[in-house]
Backbone as JSON, one array per atom type, in Angstrom:
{
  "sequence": "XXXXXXXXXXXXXXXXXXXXXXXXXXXXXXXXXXXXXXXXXXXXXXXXXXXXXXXXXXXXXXXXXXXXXXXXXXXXXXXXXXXXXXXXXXXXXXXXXXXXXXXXXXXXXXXXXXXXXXXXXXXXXXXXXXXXXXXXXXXXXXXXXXXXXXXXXXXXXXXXXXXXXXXXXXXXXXXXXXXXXXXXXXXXXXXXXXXXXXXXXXXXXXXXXXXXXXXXXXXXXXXXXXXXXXXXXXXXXXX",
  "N": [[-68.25, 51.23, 39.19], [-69.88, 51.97, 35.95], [-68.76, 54.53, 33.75], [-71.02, 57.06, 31.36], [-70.86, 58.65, 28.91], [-71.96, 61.45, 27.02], [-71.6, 62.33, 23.71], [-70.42, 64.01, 20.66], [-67.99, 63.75, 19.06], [-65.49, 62.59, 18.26], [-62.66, 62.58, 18.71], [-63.4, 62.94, 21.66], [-64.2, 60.37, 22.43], [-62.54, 58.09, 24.58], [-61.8, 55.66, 25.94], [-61.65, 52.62, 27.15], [-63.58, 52.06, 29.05], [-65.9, 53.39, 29.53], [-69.34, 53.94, 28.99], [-71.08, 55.28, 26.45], [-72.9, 57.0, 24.68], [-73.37, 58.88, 21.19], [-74.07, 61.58, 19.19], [-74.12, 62.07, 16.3], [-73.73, 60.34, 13.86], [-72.62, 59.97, 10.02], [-72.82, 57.26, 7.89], [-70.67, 55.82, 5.7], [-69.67, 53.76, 5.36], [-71.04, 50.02, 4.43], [-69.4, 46.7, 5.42], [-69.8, 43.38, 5.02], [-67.74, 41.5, 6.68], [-67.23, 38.02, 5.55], [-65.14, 36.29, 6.27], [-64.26, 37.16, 9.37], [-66.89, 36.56, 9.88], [-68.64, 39.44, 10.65], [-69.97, 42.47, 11.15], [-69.38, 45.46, 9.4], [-68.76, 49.12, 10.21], [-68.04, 51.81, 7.92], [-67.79, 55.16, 9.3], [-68.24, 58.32, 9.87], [-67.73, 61.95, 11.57], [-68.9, 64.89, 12.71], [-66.8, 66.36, 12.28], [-65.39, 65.25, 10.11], [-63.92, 63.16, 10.57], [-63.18, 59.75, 10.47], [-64.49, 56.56, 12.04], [-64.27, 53.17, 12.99], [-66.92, 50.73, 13.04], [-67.75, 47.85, 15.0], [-70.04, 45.09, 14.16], [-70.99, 42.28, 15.64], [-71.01, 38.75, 14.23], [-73.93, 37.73, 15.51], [-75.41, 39.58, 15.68], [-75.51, 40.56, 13.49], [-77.86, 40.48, 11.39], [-79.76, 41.91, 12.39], [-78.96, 44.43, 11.6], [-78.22, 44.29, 8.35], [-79.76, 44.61, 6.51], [-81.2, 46.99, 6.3], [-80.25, 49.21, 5.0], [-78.55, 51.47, 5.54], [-76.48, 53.08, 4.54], [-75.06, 55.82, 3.98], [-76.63, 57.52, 5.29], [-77.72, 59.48, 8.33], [-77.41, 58.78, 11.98], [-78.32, 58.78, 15.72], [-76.42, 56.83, 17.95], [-76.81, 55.24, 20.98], [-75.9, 53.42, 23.61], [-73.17, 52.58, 23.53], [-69.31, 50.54, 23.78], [-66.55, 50.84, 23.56], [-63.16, 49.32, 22.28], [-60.29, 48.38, 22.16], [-58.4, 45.83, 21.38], [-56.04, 44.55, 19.25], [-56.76, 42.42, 17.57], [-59.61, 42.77, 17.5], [-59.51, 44.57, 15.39], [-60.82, 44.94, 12.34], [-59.9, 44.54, 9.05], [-59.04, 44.99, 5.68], [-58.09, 43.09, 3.15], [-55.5, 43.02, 4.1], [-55.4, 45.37, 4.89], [-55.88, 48.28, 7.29], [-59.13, 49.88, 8.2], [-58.95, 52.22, 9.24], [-56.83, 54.53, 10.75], [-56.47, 54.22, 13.88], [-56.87, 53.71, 17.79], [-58.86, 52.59, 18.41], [-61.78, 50.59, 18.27], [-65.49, 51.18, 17.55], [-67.8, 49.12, 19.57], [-70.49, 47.62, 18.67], [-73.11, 46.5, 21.16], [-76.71, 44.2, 22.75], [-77.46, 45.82, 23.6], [-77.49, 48.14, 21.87], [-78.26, 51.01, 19.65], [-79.49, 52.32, 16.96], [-80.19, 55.28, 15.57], [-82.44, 56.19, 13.69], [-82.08, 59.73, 11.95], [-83.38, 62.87, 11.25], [-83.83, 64.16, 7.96], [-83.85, 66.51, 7.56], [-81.19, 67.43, 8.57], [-79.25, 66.45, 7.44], [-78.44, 68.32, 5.08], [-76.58, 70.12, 6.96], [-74.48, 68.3, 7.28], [-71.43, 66.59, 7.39], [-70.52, 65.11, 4.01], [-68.9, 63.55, 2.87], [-65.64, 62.25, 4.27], [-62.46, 63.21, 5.86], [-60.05, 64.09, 3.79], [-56.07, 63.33, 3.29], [-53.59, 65.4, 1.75], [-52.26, 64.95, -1.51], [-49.12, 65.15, -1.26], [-48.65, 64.22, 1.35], [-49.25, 61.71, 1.79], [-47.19, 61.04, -0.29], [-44.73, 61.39, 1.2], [-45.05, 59.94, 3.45], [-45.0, 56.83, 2.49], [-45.03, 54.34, 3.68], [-47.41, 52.84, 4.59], [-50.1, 50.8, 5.86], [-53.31, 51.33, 5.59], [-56.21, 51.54, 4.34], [-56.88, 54.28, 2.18], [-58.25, 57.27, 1.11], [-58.81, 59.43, -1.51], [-58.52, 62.56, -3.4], [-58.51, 64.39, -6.33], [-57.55, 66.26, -9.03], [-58.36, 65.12, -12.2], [-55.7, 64.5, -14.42], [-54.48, 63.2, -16.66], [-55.38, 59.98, -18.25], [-55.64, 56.84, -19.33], [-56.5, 53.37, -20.65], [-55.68, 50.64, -19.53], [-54.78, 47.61, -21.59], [-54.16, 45.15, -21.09], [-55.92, 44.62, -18.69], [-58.3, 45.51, -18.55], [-58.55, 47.89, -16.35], [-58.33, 51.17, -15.38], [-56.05, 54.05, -15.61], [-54.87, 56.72, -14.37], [-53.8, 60.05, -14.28], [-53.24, 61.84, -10.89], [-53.96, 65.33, -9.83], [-53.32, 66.88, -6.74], [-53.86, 69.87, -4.28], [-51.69, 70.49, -3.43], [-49.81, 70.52, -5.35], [-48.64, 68.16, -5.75], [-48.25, 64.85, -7.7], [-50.16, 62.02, -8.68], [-50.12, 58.26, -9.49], [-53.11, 56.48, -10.19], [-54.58, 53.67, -10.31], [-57.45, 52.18, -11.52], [-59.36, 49.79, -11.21], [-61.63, 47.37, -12.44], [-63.65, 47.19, -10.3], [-64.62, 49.69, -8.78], [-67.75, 51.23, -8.46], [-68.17, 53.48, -11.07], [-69.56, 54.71, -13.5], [-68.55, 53.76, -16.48], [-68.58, 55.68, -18.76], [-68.66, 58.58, -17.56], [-66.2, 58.08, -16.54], [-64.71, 58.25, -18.42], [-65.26, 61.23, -19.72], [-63.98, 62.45, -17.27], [-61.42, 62.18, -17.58], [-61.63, 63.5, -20.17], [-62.47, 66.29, -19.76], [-61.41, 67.02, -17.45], [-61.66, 66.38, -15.02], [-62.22, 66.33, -11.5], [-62.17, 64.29, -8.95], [-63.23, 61.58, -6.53], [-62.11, 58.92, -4.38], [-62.41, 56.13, -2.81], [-61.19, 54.15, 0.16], [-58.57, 53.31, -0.94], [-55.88, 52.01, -2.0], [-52.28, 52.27, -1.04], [-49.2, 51.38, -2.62], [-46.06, 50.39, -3.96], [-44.14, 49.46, -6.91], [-41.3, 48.27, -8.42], [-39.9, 50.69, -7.54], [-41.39, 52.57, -7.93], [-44.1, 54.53, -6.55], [-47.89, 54.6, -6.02], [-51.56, 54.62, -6.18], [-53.96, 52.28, -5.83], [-57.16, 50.83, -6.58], [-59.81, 49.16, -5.03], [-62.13, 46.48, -4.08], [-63.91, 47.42, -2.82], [-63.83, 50.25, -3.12], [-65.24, 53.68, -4.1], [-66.03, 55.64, -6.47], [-66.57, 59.46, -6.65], [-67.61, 62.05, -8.82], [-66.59, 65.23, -9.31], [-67.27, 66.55, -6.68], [-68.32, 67.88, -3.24], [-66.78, 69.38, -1.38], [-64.03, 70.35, 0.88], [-61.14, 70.2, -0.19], [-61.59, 69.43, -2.9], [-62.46, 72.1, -3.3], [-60.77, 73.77, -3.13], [-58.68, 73.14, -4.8], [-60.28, 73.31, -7.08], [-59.96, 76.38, -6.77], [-56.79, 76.58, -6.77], [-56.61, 75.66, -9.75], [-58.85, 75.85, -11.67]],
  "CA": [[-69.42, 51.68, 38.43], [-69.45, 51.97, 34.62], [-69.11, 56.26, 33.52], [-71.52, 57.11, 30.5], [-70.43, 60.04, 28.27], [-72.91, 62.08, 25.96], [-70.47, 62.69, 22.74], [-70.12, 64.18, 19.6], [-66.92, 64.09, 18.52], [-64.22, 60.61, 17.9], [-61.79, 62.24, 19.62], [-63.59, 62.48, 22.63], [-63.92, 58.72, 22.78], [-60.84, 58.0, 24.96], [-61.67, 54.85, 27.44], [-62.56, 51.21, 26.72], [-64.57, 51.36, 30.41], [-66.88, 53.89, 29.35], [-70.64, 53.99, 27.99], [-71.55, 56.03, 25.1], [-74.02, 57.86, 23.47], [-72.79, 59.25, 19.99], [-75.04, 62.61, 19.02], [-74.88, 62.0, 15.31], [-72.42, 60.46, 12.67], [-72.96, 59.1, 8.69], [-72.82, 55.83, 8.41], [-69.89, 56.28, 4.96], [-69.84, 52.63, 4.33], [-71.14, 48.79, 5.42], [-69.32, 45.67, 4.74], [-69.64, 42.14, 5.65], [-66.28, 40.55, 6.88], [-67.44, 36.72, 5.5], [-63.84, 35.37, 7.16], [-64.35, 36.85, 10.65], [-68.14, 36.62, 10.75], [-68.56, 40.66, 11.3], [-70.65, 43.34, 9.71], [-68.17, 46.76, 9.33], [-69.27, 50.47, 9.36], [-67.11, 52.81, 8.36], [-68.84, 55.91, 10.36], [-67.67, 59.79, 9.69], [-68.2, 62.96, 12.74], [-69.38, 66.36, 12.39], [-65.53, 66.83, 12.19], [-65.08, 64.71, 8.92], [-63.07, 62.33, 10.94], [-63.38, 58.63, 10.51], [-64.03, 55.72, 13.1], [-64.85, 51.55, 12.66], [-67.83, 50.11, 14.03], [-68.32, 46.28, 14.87], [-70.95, 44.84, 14.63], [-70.63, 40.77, 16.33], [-71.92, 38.11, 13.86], [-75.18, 37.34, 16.35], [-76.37, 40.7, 15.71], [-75.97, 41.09, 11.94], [-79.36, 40.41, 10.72], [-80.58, 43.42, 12.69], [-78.58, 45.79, 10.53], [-77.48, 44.08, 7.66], [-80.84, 45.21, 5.46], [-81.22, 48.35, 6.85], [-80.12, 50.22, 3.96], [-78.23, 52.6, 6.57], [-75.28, 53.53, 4.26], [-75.31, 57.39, 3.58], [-77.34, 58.32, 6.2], [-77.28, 60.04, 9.81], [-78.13, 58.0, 12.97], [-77.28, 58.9, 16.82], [-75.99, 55.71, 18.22], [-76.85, 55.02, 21.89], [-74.93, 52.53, 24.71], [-71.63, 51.51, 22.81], [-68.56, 50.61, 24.54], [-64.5, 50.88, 22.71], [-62.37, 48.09, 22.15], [-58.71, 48.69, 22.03], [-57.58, 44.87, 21.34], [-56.04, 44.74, 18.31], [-57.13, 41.43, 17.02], [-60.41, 42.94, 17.07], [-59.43, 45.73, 14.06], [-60.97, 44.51, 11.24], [-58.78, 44.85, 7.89], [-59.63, 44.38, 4.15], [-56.66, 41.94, 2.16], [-54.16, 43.03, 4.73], [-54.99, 46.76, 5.43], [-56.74, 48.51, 8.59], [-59.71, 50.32, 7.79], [-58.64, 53.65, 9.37], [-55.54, 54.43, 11.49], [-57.02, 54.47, 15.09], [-57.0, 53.08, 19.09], [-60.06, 52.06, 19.23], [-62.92, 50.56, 17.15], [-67.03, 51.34, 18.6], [-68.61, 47.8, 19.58], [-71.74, 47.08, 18.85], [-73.89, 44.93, 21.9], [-76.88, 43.61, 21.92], [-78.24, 46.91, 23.96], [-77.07, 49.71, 21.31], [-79.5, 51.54, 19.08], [-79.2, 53.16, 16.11], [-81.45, 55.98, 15.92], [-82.25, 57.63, 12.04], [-82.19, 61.5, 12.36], [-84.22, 63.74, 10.47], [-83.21, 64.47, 6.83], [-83.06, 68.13, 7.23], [-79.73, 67.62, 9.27], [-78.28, 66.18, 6.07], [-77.82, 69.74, 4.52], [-75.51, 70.86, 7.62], [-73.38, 67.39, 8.06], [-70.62, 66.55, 6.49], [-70.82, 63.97, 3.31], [-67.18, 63.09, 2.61], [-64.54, 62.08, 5.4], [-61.03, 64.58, 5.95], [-58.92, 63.28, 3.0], [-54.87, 63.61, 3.28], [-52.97, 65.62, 0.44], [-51.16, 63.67, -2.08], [-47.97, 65.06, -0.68], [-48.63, 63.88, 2.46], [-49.26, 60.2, 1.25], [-46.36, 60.57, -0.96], [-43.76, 61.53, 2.32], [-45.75, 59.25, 4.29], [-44.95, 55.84, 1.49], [-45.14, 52.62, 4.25], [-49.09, 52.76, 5.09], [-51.1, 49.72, 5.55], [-53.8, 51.95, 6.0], [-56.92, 52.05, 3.17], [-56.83, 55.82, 2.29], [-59.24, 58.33, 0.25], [-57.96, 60.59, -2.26], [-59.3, 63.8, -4.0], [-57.76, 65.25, -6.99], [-57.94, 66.72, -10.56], [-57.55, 64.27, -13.43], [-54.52, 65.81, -15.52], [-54.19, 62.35, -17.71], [-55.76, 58.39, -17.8], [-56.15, 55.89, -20.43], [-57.02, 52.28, -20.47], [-54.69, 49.56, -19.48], [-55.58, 46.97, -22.11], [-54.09, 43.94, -20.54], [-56.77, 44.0, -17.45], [-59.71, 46.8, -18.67], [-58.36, 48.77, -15.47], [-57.96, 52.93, -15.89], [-54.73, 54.33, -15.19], [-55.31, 57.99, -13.93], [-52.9, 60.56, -12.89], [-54.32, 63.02, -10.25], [-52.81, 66.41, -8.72], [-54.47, 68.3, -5.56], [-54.07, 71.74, -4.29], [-50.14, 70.36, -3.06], [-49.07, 70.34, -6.37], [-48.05, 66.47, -6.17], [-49.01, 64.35, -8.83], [-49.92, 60.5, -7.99], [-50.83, 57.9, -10.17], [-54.18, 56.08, -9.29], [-55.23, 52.54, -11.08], [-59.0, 51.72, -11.46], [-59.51, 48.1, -11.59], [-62.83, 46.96, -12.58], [-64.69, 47.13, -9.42], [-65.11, 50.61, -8.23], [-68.91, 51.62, -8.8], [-68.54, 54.51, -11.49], [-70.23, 54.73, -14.8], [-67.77, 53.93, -17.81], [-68.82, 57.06, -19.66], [-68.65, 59.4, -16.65], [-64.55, 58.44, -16.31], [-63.94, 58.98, -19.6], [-65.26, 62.71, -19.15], [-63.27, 63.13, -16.26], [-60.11, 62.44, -17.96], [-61.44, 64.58, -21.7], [-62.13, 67.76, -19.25], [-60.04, 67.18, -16.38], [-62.88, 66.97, -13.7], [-61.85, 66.69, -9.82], [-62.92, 62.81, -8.61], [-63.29, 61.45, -4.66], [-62.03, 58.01, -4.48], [-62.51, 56.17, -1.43], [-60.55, 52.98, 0.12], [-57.75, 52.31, -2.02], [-54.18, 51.26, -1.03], [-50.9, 52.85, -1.18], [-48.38, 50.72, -3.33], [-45.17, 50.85, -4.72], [-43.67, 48.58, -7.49], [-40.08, 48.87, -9.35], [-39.46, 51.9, -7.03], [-42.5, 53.85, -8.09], [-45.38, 54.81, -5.95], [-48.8, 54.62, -7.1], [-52.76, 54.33, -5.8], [-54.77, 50.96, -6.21], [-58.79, 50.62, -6.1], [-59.93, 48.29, -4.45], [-63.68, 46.39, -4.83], [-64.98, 48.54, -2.49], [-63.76, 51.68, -3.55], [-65.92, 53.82, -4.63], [-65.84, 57.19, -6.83], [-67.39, 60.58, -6.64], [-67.41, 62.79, -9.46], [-66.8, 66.75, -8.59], [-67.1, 66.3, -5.46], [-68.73, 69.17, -3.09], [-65.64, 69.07, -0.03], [-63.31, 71.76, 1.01], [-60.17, 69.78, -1.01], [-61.92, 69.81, -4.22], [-62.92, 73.55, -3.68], [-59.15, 73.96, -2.78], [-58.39, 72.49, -6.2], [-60.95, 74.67, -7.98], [-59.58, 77.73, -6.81], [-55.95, 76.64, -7.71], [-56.3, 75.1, -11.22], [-60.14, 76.2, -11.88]],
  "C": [[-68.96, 52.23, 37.07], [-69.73, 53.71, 34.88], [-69.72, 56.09, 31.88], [-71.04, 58.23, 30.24], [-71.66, 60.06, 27.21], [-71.59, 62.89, 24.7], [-70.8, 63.03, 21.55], [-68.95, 64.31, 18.3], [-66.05, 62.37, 18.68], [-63.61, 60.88, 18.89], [-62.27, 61.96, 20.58], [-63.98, 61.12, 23.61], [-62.42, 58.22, 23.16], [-60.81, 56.97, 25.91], [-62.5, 53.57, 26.78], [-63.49, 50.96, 27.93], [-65.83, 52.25, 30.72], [-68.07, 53.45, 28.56], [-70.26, 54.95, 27.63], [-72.01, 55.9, 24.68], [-73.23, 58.94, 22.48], [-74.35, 60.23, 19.65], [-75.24, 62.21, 17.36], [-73.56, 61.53, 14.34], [-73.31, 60.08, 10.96], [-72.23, 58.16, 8.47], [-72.44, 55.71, 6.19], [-70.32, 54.48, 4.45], [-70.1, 51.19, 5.1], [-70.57, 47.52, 4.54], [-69.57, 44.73, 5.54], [-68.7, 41.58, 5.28], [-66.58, 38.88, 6.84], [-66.15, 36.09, 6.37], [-64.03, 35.78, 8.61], [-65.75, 37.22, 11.06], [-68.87, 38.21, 11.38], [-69.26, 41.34, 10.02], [-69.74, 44.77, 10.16], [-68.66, 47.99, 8.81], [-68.65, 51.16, 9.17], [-67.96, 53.95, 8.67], [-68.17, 57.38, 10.01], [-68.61, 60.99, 10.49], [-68.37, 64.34, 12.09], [-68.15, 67.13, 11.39], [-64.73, 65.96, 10.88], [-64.11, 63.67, 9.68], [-64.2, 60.47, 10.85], [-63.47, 57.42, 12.0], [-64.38, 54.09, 12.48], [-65.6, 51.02, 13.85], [-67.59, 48.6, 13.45], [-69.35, 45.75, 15.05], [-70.84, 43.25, 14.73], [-71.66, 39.8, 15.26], [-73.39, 38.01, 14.38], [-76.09, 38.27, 16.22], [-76.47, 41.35, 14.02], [-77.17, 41.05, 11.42], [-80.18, 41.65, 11.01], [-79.94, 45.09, 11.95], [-78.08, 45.8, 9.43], [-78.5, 45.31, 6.36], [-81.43, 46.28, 5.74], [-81.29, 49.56, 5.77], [-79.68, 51.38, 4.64], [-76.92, 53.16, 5.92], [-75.9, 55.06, 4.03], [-76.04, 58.32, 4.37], [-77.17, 58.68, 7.93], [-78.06, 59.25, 10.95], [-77.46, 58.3, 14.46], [-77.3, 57.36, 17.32], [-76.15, 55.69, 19.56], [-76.38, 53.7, 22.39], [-74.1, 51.4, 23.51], [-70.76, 51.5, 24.13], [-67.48, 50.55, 23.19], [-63.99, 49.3, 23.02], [-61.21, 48.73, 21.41], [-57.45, 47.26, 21.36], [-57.18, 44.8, 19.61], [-56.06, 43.77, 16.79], [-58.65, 41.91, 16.8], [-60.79, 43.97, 15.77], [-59.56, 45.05, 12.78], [-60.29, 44.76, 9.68], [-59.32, 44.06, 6.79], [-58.41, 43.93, 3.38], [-55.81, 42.6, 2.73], [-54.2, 44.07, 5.1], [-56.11, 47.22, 6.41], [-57.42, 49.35, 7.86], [-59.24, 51.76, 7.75], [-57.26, 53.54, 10.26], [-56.28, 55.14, 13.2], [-57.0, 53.34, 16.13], [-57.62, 52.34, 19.29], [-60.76, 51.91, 18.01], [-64.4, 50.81, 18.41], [-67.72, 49.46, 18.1], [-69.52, 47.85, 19.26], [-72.17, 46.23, 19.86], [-75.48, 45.14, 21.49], [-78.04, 45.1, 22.78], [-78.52, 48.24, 22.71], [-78.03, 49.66, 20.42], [-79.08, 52.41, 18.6], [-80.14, 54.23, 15.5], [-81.71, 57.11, 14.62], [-82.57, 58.71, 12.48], [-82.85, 61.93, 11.61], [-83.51, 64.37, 9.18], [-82.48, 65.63, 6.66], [-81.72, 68.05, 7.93], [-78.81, 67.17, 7.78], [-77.96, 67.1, 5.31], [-76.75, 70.35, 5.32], [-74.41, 69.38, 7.63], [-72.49, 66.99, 6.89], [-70.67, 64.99, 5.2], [-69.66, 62.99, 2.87], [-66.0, 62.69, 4.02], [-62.98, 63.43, 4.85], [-60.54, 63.55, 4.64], [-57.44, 64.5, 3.01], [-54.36, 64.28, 1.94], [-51.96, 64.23, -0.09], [-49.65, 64.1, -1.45], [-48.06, 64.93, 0.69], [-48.59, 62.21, 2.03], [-47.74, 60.31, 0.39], [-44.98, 60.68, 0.38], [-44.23, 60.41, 3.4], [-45.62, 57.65, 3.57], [-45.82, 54.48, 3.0], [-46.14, 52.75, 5.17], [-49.68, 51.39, 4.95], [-52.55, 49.87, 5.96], [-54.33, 52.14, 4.4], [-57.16, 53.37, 3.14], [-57.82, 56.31, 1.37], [-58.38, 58.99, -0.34], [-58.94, 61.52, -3.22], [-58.26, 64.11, -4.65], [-58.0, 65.56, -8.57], [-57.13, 65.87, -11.13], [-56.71, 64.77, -13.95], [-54.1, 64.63, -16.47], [-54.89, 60.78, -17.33], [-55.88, 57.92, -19.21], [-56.34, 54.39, -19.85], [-55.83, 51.25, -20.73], [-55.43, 48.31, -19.88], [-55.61, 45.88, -21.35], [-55.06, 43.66, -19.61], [-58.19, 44.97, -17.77], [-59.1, 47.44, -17.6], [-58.31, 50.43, -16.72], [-56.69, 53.14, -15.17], [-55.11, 56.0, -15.25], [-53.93, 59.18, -13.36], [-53.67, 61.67, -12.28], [-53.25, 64.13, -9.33], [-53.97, 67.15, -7.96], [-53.69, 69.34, -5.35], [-52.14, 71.49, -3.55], [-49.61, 70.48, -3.94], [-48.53, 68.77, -6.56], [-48.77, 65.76, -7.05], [-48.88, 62.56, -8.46], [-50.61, 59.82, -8.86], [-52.0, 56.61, -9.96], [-54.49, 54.88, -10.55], [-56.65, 52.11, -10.62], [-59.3, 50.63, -11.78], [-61.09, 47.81, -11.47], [-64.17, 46.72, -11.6], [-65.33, 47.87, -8.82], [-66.5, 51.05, -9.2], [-68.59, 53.31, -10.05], [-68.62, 53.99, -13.04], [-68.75, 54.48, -15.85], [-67.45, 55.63, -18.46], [-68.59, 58.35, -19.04], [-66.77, 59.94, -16.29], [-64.35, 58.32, -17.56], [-64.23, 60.74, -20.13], [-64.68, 63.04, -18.28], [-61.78, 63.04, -16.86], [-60.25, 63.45, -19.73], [-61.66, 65.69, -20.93], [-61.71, 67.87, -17.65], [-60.7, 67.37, -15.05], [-61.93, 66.45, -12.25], [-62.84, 65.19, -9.78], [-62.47, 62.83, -6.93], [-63.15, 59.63, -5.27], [-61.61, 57.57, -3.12], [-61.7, 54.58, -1.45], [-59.89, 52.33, -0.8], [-56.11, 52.54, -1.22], [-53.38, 52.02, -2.3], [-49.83, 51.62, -1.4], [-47.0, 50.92, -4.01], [-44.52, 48.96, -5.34], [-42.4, 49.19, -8.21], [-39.73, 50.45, -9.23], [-40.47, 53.11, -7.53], [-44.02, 53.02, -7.12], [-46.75, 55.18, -6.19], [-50.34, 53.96, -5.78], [-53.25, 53.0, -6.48], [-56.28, 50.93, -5.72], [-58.97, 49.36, -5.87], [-61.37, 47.83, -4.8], [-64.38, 46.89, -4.04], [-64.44, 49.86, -2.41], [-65.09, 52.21, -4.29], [-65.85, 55.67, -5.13], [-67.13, 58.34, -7.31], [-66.92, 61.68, -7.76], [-67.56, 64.51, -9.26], [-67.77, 66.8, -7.23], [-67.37, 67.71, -4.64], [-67.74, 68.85, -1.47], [-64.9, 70.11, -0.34], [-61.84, 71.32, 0.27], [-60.59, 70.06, -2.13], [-61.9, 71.17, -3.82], [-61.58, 74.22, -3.78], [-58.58, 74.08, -4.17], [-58.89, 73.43, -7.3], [-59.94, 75.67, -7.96], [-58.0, 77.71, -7.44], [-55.9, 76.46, -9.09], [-57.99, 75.27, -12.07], [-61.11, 74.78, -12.38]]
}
């Protein structure tokens, strides 16, 4: 006989032979995987932690137009998947670093929550210090990063931005903006004339000619001063 769990939390997802009901996550980001036929949520818990939902070609249509990014939904009868042909990956890297992705069948139900919860839940996922990514180099793992501009200009050869950013570690990492992440022109060139604090999501860890360095990706996407306990971190060191 199958065991159902009532959950709020990632970790406590620990068994590919369980049901699950999920109390409440935000639903961070949706792509469609055109090569393996799959729609992809990235999903974030009370606890700012990350997970990857699948959802099975056959059932995309029922959530493609939804318009469910950014918002809170409890999720009723999933099951885990541990195989690791089923971990979906964007040009070679895993979405998150985890056991298990949440299935979608054709029972589960995604259930919008009531707005006012969106003032207590969290809007950002945990992001790693840069000196943790920098001790940490051989990731194939799309990462987030938070940190105060301290220099960028414009790499003519491609329009990209070239950025360097330091968080509350003191490490300093340098981050390339290639033409696809969603932020205003005018917005990153104020963040590098007064030195604002940015949230940049899904970009890859790189190194060329022995230097180490951030890459955006086309679904990256950046947040300007950013309301998360890293930025505030940041504030308080460097104001």
């Amino acid at each position: 006989m199958d065991m159902y769990f009532n959950v709020n939390s990632f970790r406590s997802l620990n068994s590919p032979y369980a049901w699950y009901n999920f109390a409440c996550v935000r639903i961070d980001f949706v792509w469609v995987d055109i090569r393996e036929s799959k729609l992809i949520m990235l999903v974030v818990d009370q606890n700012r932690e990350k997970m990857v939902v699948v959802v099975p070609s056959s059932l995309i249509g029922r959530y493609l137009e939804r318009g469910m990014q950014g918002r809170l939904y409890f999720i009723n009868h999933f099951k885990l998947n541990s195989t690791p042909d089923d971990f979906p990956k964007y040009e070679g890297y895993n979405f998150v670093d985890d056991q298990y992705v949440i299935i979608v069948n054709q029972a589960t139900r995604f259930t919008l929550l009531e707005p006012v919860i969106e003032n207590h839940f969290p809007t950002y996922p945990l992001v790693e210090s840069i000196e943790y990514l920098m001790r940490n180099p051989h990731q194939r793992n799309l990462i987030d990063v938070v940190g105060k501009v301290i220099d960028g200009h414009l790499l003519h050869h491609d329009c990209s931005i070239d950025l360097l950013l330091r968080d509350q570690s003191g490490y300093v990492i340098q981050l390339i903006l290639n033409g696809g992440p969603e932020a205003l022109p005018f917005k990153l060139a104020r963040s590098i004339q007064e030195k604002w604090i940015i949230y940049v999501s899904r970009v890859k860890y790189r190194s060329r000619g022995g230097m180490n360095f951030l890459d955006s990706t086309s679904i990256s996407r950046v947040a300007f001063e950013p309301v998360m306990a890293e930025a505030n971190a940041i504030r308080v060191i460097y104001g």
